[in-house]
N, C-alpha and C positions, 0 to 999 in steps of 0.2 A: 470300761478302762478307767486306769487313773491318771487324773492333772493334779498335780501337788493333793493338796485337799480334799481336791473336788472327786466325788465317784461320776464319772459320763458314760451316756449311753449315746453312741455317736451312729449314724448312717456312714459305714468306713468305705465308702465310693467317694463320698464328699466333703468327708472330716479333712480336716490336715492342719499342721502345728500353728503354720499362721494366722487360718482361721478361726483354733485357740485361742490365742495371744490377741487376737482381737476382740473376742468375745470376754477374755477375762479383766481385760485393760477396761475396755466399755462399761463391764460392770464396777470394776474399783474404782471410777469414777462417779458412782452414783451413793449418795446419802440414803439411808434408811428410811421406809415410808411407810404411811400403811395400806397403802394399796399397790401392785403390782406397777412396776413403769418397762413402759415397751418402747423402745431405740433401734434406730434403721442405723445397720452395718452394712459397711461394702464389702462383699462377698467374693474375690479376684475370679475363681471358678464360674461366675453366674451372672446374666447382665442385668438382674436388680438385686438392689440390696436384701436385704433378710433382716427378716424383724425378730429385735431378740425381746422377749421377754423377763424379767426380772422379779421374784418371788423373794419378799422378804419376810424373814421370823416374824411371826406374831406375836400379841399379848402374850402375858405370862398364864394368864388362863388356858391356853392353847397349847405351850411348852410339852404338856404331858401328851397330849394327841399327835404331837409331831416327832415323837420318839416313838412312836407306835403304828404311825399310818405313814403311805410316800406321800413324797412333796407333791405341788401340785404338780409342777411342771413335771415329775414320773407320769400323776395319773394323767396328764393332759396328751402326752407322750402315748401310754398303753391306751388310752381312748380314740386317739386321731387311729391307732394301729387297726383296732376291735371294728372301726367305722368303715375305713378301708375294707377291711376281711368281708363286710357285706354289701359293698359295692356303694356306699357313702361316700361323697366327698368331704375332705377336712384340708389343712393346710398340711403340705408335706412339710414332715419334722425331720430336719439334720440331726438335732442333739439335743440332748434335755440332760441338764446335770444337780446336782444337791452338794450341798458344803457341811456338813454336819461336826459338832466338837461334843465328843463323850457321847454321842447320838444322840443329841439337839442340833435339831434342824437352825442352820446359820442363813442361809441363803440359797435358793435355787434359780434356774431358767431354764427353758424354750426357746430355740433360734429352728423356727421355719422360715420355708419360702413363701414370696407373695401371690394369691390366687389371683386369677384372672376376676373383672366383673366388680361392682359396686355392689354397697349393703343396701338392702331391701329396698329400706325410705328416698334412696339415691336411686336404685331403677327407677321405681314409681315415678318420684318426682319427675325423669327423666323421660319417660314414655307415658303415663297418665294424668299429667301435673292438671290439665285442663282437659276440658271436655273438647276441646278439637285438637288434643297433641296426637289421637290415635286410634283406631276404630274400636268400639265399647268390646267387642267380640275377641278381637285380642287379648284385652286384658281379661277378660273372664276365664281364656284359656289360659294364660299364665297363673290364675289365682287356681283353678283346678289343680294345675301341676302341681304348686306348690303343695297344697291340702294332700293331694295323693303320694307325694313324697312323703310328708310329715306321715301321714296315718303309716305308711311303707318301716318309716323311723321306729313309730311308736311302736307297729306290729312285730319287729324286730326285736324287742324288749329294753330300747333304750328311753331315755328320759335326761332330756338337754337341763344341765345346770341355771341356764339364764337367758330362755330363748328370745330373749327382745327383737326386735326388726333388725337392729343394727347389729346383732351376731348371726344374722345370714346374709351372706352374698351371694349375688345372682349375675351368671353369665349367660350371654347370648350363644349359642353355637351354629355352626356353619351352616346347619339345615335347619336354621329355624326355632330350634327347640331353644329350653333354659336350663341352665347347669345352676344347682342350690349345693353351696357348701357353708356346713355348719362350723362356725368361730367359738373362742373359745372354750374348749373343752375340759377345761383342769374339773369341772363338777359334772359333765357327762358321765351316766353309770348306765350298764345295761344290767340289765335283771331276766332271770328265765321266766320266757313266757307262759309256763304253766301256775308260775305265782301271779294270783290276783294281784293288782295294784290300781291306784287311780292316782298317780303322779305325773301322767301323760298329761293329765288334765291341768295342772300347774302351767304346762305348757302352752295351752290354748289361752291361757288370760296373759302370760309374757310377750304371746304373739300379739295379742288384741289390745293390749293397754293402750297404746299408742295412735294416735292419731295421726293416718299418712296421704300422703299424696295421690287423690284420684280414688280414692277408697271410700265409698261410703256406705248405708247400713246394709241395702241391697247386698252389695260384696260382701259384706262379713258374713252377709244369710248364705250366700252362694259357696262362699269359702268350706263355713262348716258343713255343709251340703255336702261338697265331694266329699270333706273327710270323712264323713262318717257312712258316703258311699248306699249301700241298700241298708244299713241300719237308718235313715235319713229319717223315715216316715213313722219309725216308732214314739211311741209314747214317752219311753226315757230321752229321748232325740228332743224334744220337746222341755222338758224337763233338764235335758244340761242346758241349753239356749240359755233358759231362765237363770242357771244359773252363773252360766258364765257371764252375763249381763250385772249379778248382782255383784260377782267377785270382779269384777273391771271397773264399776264404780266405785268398789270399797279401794283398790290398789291405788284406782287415777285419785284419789284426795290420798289416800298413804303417801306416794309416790309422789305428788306432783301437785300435792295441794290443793287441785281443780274440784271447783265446787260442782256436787254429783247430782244437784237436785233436778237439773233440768233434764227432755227427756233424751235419750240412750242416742238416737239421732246427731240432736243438737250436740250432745256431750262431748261425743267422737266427730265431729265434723273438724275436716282441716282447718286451718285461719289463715296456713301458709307462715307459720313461724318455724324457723330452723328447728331441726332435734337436736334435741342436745344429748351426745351419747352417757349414759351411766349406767354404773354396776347396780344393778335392780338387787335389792335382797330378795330370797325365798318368800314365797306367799305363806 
């Protein structure tokens, strides 16, 4: 549909003008940046607010790709959709719209709802922070879950734009189990699975870069274990290990400065200092 400018792609059970007029006020309120700014709205229909996203035009170098490809918030939009369709979780999307003059992308956004559950490093911390917050056994079965969802993702033919700790959240559910839903999607792509790819792989070192709570190398052994499931004991199994160790020490100094010399243990061992959330570039 259209709002003045705006082209929208609205959820029309839970669109409505005022929630519009609140979404466009909130954003003409915001100055130009270069990175994405996200703003809690009060939603009348819903009893938490909704978090809008805001996409602003990029450099001049980009101008030409943005007359040519959707904004992010489209693709963050037909991705949360794609993820849904195979039984993923993502954040439910109300609307997603694009501002364009002469088709130059001006401004876009995202307004979904809030998911239940903390990001990753906020579980952790919260059930494995210490060695008597929780029996070892538990957390090993949540770290399986996790792996076997991922590999689930990957086998699907998708490949997360930025999969850091802090763009998955993790819910507890009534039996027990844990519900993983993946955040930010503007650069999730799925690909047919009959096209060879190893970008999945990108995602095994965004998940690992990080140092978290209750996590140490054991775990990361056990982790990649389930993922890779009966492939586990192969020779190439072996062979990404190594290599995913050497691309986690190149990223942790890229990324974070952290001197990589010591060993892979010590490197990633917690100290217990807060994460600090950031947009990790592409490996």
């Amino acid at each position: 549909m259209r709002g003045g400018d705006w082209t929208l792609w609205v959820a029309p059970d839970k669109w409505s003008d005022a929630l519009w007029e609140s979404v466009r006020q909130t954003i003409e309120r915001q100055s130009p940046a270069k990175h994405p700014r996200t703003e809690l709205i009060a939603c009348a229909d819903f009893s938490d607010a909704c978090y809008l996203k805001i996409f602003f035009s990029g450099p001049r170098s980009s101008a030409l790709k943005d007359r040519l490809r959707q904004s992010k918030a489209r693709r963050a939009l037909l991705a949360s959709a794609a993820l849904a369709g195979q039984s993923f979780r993502a954040p439910v999307t109300l609307a997603a719209g694009e501002k364009r003059s002469g088709g130059a992308l001006q401004c876009a956004f995202l307004l979904t709802l809030p998911v239940p559950g903390v990001s990753l490093p906020e579980f952790l911390a919260q059930c494995y922070g210490s060695r008597r917050s929780a029996a070892a056994a538990h957390k090993h079965a949540a770290l399986r879950q996790l792996a076997r969802e991922l590999r689930r993702f990957h086998d699907a033919g998708f490949v997360h734009g930025d999969l850091v700790p802090t763009n998955l959240f993790v819910a507890r559910r009534d039996d027990d189990q844990l519900s993983f839903y993946f955040m930010d999607n503007d650069r999730t792509r799925r690909f047919p699975r009959s096209l060879p790819q190893s970008l999945w792989k990108r995602n095994l070192v965004q998940l690992n870069r990080m140092p978290m709570p209750g996590i140490y190398l054991q775990d990361r052994l056990r982790f990649l274990k389930a993922y890779l499931g009966a492939r586990a004991d192969l020779p190439a199994s072996v062979a990404l290990a190594r290599w995913l160790e050497h691309k986690t020490r190149q990223r942790r100094w890229e990324c974070d400065r952290v001197e990589n010399s010591a060993s892979f243990r010590a490197l990633m061992r917690w100290n217990g200092n807060a994460i600090v959330e950031q947009a990790v570039s592409g490996i």
